[in-house]
BAFI-3210 file (N, C-alpha, C; in Angstrom, 3 decimals, decimal comma, padded with zeros to 6 digits):
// residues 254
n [1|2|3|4|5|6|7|8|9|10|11|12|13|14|15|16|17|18|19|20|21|22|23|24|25|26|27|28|29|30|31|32|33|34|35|36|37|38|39|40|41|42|43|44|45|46|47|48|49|50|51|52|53|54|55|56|57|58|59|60|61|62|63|64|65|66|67|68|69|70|71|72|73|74|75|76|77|78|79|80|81|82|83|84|85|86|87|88|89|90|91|92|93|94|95|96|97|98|99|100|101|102|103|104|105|106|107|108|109|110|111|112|113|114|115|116|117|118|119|120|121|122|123|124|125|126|127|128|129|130|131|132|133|134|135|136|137|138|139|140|141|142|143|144|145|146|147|148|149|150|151|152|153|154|155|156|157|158|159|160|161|162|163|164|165|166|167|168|169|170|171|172|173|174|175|176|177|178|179|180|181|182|183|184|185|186|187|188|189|190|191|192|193|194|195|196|197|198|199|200|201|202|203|204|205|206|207|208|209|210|211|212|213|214|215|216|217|218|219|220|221|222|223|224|225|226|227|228|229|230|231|232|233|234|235|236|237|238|239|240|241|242|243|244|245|246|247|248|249|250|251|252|253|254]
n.u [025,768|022,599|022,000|019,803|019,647|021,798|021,731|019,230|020,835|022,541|020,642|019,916|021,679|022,284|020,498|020,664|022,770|022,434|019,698|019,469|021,425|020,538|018,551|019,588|020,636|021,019|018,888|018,410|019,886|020,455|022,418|025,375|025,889|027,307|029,765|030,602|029,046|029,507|031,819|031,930|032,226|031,479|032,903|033,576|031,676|031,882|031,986|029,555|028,010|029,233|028,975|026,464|025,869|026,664|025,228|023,086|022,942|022,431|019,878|018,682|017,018|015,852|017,902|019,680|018,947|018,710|021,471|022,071|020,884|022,173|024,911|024,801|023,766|025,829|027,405|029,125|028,610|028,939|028,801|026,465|024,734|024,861|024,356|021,467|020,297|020,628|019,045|016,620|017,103|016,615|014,135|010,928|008,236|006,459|005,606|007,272|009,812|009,992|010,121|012,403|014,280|013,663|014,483|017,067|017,623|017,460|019,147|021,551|021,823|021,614|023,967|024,144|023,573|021,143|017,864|014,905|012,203|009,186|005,901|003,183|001,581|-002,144|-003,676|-006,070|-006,872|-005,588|-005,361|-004,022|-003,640|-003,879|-001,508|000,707|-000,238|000,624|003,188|004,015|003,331|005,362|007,751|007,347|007,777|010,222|012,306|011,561|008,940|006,464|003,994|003,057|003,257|001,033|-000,930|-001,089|-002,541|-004,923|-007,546|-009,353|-008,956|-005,883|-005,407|-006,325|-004,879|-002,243|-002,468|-003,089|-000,178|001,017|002,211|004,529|005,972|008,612|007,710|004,834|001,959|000,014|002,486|003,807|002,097|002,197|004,873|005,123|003,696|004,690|006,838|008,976|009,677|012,128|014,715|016,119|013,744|014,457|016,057|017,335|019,616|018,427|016,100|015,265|015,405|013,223|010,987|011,482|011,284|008,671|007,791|008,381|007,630|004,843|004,810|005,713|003,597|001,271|002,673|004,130|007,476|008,138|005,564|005,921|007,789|007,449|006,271|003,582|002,208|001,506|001,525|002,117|005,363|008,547|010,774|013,814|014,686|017,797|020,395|021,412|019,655|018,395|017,908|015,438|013,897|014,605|013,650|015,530|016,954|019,474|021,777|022,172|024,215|026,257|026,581|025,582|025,851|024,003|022,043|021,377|023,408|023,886]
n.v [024,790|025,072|025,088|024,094|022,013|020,947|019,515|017,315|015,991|014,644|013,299|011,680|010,215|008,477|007,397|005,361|004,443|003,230|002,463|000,760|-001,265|-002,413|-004,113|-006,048|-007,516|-010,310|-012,173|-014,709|-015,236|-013,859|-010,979|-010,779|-008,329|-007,253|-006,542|-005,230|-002,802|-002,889|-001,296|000,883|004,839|007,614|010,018|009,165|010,135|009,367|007,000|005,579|006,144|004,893|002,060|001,914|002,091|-000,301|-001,639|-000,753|-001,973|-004,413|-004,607|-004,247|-001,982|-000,833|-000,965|000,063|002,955|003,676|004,056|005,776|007,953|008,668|009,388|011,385|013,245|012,721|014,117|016,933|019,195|018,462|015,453|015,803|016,251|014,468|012,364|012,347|012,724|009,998|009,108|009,742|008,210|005,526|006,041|004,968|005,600|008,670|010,905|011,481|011,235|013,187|014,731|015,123|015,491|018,288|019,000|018,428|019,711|022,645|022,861|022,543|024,496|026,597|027,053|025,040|026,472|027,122|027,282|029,361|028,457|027,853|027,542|025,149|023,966|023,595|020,376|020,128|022,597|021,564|019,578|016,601|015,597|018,060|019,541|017,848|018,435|020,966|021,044|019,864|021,907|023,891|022,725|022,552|025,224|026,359|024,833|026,466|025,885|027,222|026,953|024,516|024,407|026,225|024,573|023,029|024,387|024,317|023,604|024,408|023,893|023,924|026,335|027,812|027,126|027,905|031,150|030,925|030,575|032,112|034,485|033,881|033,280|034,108|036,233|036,563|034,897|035,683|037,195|034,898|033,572|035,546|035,499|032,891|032,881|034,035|032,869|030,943|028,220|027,571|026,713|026,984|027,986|031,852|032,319|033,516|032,346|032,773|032,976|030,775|029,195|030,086|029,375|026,574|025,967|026,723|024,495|022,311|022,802|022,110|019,621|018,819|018,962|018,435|016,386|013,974|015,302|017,751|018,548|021,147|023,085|024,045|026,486|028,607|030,429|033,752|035,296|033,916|034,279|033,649|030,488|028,774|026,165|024,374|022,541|020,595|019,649|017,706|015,329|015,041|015,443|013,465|011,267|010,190|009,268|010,632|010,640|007,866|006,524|004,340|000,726|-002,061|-005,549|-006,186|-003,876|-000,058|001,823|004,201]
n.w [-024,829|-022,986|-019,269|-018,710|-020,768|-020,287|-017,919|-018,610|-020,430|-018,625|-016,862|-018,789|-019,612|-017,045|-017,469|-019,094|-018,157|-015,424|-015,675|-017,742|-017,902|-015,363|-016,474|-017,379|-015,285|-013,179|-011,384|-010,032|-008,004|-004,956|-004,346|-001,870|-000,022|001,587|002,357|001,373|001,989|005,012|004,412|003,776|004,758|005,697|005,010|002,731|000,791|-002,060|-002,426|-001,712|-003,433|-005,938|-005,186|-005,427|-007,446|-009,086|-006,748|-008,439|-010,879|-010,276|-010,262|-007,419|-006,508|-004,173|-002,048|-003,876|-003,817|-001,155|-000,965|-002,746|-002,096|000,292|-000,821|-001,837|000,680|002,096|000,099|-001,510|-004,434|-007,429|-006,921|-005,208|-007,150|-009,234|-007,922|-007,396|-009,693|-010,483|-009,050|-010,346|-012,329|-011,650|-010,621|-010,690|-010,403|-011,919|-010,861|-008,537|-010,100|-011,411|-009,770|-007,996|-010,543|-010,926|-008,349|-008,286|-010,818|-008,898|-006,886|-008,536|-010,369|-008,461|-007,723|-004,996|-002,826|000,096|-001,191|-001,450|-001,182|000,295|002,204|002,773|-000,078|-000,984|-001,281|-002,111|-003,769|-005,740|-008,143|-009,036|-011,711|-012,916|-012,022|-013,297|-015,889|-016,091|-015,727|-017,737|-019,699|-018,692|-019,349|-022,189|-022,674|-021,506|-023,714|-025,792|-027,345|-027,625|-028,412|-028,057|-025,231|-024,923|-025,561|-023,764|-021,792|-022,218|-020,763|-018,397|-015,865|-015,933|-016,952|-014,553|-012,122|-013,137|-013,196|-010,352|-009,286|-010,396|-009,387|-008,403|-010,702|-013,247|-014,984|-014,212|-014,881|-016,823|-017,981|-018,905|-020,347|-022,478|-023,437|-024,556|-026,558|-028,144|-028,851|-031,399|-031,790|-032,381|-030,738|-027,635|-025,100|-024,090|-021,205|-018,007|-015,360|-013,011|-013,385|-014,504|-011,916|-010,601|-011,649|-011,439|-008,629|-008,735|-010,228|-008,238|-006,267|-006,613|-007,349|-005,341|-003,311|-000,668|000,806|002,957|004,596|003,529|003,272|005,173|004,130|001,645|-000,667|-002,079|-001,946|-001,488|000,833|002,339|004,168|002,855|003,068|003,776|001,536|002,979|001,484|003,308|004,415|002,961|003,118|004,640|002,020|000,621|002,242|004,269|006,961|007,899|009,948|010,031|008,961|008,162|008,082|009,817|010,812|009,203|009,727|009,041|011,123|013,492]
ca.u [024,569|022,303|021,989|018,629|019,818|022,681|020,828|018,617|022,064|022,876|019,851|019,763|023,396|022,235|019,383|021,384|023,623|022,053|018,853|019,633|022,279|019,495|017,384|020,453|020,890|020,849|018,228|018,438|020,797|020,870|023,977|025,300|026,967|027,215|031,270|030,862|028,433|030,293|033,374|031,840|032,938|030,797|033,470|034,155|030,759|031,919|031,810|028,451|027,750|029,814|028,417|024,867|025,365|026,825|023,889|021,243|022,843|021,897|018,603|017,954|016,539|015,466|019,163|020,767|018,266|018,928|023,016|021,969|020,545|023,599|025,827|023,476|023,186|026,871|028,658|028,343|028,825|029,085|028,305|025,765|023,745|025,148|023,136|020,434|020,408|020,664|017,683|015,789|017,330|015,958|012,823|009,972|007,302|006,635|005,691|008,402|010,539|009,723|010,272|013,803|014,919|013,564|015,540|018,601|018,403|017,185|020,995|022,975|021,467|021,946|025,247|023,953|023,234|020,434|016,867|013,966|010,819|008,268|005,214|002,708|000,403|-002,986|-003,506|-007,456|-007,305|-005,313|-005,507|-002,732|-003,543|-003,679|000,294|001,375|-000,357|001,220|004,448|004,851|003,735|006,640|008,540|007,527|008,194|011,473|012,222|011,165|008,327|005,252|002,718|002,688|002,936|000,020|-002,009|-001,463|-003,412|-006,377|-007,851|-009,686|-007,924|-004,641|-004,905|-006,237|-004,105|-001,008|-002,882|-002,868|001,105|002,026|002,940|006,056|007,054|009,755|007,104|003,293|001,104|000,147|003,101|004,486|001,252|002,802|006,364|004,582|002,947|005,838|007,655|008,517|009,778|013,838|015,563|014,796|013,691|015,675|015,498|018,544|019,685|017,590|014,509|014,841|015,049|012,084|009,952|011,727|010,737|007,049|007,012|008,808|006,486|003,731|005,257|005,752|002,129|001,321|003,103|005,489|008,287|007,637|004,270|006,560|008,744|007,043|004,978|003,438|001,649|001,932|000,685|003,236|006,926|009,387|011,877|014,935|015,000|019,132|020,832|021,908|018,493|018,370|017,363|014,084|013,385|014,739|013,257|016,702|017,954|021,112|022,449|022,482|025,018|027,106|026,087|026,336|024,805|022,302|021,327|021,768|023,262|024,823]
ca.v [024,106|025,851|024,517|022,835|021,057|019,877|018,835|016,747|015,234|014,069|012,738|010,432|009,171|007,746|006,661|004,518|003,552|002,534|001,212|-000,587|-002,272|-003,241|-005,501|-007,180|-008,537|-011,742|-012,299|-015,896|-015,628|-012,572|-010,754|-010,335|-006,701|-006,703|-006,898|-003,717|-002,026|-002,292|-000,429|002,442|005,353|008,514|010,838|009,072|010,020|009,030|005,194|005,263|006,559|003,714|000,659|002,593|002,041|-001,539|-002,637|-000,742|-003,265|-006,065|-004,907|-003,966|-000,620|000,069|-000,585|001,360|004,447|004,561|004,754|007,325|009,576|008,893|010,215|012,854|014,132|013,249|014,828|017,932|019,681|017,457|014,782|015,470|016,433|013,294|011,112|013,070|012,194|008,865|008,781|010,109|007,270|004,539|006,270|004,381|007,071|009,717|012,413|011,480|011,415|014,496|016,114|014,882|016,002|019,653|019,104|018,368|020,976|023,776|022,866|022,853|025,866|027,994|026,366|024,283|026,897|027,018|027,686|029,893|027,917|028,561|026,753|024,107|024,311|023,120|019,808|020,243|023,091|021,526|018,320|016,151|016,192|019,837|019,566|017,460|019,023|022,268|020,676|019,274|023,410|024,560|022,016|022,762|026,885|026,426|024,073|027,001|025,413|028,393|026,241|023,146|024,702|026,681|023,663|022,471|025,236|024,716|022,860|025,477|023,829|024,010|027,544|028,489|026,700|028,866|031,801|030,922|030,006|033,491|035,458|033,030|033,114|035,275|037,178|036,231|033,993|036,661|037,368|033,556|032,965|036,062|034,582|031,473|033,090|034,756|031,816|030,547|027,153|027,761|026,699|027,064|029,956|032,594|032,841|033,904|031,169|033,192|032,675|029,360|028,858|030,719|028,035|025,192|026,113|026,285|023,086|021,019|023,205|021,849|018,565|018,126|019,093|018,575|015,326|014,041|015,617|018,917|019,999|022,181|023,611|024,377|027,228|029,433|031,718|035,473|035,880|033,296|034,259|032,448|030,164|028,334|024,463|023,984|021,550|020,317|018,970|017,349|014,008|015,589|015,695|012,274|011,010|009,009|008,940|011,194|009,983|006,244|006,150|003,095|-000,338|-003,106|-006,704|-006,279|-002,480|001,044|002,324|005,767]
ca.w [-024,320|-021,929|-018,246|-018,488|-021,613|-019,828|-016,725|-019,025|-021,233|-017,655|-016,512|-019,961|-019,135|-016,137|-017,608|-020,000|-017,390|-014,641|-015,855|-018,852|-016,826|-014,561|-017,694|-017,717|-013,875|-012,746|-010,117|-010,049|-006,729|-004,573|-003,739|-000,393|-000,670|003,398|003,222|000,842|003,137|005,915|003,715|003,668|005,734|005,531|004,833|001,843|-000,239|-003,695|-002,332|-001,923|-005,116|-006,753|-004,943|-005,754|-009,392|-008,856|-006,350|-009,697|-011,904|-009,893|-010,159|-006,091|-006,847|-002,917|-001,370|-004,708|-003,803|-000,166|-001,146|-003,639|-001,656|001,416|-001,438|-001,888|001,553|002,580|-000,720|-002,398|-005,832|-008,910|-006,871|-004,971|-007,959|-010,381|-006,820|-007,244|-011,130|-010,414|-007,941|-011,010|-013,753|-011,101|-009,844|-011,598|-010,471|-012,765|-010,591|-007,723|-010,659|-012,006|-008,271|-007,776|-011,150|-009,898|-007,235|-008,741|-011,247|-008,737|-006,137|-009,260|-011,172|-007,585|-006,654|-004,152|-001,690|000,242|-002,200|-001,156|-001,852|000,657|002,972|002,157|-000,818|-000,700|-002,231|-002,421|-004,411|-007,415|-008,727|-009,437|-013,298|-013,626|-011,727|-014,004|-017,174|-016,447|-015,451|-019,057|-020,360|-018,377|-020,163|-023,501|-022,730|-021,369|-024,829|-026,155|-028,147|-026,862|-029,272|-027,785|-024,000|-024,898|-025,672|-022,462|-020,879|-022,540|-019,490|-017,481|-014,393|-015,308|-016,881|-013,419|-011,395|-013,839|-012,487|-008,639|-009,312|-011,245|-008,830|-007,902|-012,247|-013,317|-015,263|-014,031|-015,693|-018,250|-018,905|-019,331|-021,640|-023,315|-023,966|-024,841|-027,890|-029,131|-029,350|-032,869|-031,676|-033,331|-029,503|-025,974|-024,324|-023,273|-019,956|-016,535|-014,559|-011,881|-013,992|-014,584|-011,062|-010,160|-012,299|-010,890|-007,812|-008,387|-010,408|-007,408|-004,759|-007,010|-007,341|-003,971|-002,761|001,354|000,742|003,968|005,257|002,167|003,928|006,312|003,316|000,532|-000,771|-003,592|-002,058|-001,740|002,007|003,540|004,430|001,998|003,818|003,103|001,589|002,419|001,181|004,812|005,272|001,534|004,091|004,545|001,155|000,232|003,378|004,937|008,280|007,883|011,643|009,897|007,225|008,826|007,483|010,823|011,019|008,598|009,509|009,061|012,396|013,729]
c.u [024,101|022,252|020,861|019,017|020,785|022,319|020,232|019,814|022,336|022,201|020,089|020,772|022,940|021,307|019,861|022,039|023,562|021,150|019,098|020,739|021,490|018,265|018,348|021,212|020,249|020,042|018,261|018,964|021,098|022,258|024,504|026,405|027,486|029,156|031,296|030,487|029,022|031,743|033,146|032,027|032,084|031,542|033,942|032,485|030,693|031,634|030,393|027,722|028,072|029,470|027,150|024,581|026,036|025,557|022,426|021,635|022,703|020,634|018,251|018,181|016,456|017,083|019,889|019,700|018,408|020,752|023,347|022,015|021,308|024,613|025,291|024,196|024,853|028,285|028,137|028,847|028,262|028,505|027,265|024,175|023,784|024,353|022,319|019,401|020,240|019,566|016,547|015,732|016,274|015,022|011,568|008,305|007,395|006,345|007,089|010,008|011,186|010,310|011,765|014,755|014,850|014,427|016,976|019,197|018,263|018,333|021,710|022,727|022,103|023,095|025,366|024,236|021,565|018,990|015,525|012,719|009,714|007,401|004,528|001,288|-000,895|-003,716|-005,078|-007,955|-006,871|-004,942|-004,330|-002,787|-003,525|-002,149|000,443|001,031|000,521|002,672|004,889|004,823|004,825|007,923|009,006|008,091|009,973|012,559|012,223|009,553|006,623|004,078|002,523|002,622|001,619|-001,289|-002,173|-002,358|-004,266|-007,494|-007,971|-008,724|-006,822|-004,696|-004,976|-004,996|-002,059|-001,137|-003,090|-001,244|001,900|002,555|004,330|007,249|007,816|008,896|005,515|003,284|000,460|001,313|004,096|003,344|001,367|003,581|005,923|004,492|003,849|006,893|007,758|009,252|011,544|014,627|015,141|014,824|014,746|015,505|017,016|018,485|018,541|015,993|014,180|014,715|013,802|010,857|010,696|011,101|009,240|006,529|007,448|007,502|004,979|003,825|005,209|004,310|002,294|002,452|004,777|006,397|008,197|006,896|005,087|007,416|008,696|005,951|004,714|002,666|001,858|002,166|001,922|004,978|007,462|010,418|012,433|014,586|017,017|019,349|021,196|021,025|017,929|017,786|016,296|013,181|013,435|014,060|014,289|017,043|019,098|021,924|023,052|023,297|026,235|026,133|026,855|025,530|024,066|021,585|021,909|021,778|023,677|026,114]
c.v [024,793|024,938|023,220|021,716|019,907|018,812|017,297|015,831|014,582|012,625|011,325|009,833|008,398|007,057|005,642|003,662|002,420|001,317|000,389|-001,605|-002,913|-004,380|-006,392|-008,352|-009,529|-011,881|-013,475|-016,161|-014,325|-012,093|-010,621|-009,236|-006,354|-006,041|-005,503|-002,477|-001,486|-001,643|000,991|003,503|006,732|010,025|010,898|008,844|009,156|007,400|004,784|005,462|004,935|002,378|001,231|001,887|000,458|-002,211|-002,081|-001,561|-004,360|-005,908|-004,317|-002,747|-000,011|000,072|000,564|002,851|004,970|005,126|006,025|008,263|009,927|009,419|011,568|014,082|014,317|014,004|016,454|018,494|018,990|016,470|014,223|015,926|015,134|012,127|011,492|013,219|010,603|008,302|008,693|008,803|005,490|004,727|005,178|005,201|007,923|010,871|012,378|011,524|013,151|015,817|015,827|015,251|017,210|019,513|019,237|019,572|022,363|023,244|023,120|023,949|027,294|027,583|025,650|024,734|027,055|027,661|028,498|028,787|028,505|027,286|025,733|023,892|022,568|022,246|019,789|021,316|022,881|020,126|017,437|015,937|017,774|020,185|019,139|017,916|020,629|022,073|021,182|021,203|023,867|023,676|022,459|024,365|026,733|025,425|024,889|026,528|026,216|027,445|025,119|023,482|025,265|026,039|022,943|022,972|025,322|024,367|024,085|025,142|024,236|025,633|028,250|028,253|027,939|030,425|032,142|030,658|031,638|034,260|034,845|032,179|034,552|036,781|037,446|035,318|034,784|036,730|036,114|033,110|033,686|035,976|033,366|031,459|033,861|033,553|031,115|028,668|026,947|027,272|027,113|028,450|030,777|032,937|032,808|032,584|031,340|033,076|031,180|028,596|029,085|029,295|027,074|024,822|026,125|025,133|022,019|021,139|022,127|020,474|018,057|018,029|019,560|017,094|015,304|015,332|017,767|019,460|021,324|023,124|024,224|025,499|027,729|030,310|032,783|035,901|035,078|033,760|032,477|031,992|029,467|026,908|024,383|022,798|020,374|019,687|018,357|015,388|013,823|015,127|014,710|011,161|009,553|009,731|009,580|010,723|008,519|005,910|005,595|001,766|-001,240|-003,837|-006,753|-005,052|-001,210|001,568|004,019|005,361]
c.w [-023,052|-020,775|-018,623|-019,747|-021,196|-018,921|-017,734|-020,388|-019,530|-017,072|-017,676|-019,970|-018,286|-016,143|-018,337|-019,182|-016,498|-014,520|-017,108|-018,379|-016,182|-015,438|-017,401|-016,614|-013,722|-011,801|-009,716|-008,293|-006,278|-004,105|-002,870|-000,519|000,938|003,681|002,586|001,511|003,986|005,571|004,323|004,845|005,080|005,107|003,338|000,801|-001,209|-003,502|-002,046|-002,873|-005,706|-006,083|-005,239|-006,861|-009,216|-008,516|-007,350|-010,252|-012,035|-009,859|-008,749|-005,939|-004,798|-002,473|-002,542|-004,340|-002,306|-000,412|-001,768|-003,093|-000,135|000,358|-001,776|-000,607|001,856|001,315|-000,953|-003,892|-006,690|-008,243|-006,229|-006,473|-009,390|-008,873|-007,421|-008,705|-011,146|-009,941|-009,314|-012,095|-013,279|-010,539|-011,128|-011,680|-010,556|-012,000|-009,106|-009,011|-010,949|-010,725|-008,309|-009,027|-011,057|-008,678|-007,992|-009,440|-010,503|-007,884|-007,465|-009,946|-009,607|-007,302|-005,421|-003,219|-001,011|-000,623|-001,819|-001,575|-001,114|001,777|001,654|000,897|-000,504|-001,454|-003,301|-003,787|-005,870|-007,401|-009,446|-010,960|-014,053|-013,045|-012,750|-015,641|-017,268|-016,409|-016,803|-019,770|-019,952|-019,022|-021,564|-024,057|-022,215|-022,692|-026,161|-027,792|-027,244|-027,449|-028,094|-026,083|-023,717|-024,848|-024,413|-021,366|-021,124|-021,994|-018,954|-016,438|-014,512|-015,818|-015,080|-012,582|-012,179|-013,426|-011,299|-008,285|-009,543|-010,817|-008,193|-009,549|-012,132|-013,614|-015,098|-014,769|-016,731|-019,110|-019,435|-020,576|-023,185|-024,782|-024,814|-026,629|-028,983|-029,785|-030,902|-032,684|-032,510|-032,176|-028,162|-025,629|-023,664|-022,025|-019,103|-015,951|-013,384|-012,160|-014,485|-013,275|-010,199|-010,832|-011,955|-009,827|-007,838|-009,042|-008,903|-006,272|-005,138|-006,811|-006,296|-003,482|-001,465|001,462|001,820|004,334|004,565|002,895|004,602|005,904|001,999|000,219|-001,823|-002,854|-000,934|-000,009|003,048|003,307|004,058|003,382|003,316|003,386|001,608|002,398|002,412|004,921|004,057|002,240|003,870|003,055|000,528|001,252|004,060|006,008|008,174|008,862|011,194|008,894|007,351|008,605|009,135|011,131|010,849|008,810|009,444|010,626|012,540|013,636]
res [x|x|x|x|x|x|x|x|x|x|x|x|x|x|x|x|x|x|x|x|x|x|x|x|x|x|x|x|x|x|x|x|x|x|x|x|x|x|x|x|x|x|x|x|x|x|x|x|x|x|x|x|x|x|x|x|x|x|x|x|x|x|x|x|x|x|x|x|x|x|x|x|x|x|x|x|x|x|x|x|x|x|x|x|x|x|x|x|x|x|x|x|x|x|x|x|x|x|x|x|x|x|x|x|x|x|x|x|x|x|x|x|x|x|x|x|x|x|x|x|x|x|x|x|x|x|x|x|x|x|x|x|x|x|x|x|x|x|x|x|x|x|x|x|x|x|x|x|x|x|x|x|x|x|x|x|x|x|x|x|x|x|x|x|x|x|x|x|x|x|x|x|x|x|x|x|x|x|x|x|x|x|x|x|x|x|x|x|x|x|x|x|x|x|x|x|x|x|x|x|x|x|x|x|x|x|x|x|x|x|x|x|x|x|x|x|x|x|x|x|x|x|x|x|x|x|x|x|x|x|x|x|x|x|x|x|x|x|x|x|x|x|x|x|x|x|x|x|x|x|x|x|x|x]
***
């Protein structure tokens, strides 16, 4: 099984897990999780993970997403990318969804060292339906299904917009509309771990937009010096308080 397939066998575990657990909570009487809260000990990641998926199955999506993404920031490997999976199973918005599973799989595809991306693209010049229409083409090409990616470009915008992007694909935007057309739809594309990261990166850049903490980190184009998203600052990007990951009398302290 190739990476992205796995990534996406992951994602649907936790989609099973977490939220269908969550139809099935009791809201009737809220829980008071405070004695669990204050357990936790920042050294010991994995415990915020595991009351995470406890407080999704009661249903209280905002406290299980800030624990998520404190196992996130304070683990790493396996589990900061099984948070980071999790964020995605309980996100309920599709394009914040869509960004945090780019996330996840562009740390675990590089080994969860720091990622080149770049500055802040410009939200004026592309339209949040021509992101998300090209998203799904890069979907259907890495799927290897070239037909059905191709149809996604048939939107002047988004072909352009695949054209103002190309110089940050493995092979342009020619030559991805190329690949596209060669495709006979038999398994997913063949593509390097290093090339699948290259298109991760410009769907999240895209994904992300100017949007919060991102404007200052993200880029696609040619003219700006690339710089490093590391993992270290994975806060940023989840937008939590790293300093606060101590539960006391009702708040997140240092």
């Amino acid at each position: 099984m190739n990476y992205f397939a796995y990534m996406i066998v992951l994602a649907s575990s936790f989609a099973l897990g977490v939220t269908g657990a969550s139809l099935l909570a009791q809201a009737d009487s809220p829980i008071d999780w405070s004695e669990q809260l204050e357990a936790l000990q920042p050294t010991q990641p994995m415990e915020y993970f595991l009351l995470g998926e406890d407080v999704a199955d009661a249903g209280e999506t905002t406290l299980a997403r800030r624990l998520f993404a404190l196992s996130a920031i304070l683990g790493t490997g396996q589990l900061r990318h099984s948070a980071l999976l999790a964020l995605v199973a309980i996100e309920d918005d599709a394009q914040q969804r869509r960004r945090l599973a780019a996330l996840a799989a562009l740390l675990a595809a590089d080994g969860a060292e720091p990622v080149a991306i770049g500055s802040p693209l410009d939200d004026a010049a592309h339209d949040p339906a021509s992101v998300h229409v090209l998203g799904e083409a890069f979907s259907f090409f890495r799927r290897g299904t070239g037909t059905r990616a191709l149809r996604h470009l048939e939107r002047t915008s988004t072909l352009d917009l695949l054209h103002s992007v190309g110089h940050a694909l493995p092979s342009g935007s020619q030559g991805f509309i190329e690949r596209a057309r060669g495709m006979r739809g038999t398994g997913a594309a063949r593509i390097s771990d290093s090339q699948l990261v290259e298109m991760l990166q410009v769907e999240l850049a895209l994904l992300a937009g100017n949007e919060g903490s991102w404007s200052a980190g993200l880029v696609l184009y040619e003219s700006t010096p690339l710089i490093e998203i590391d993992p270290e600052r994975l806060d940023e990007a989840l937008d939590v308080d790293a300093s606060r990951t101590r539960y006391r009398d009702g708040q997140w302290v240092r």
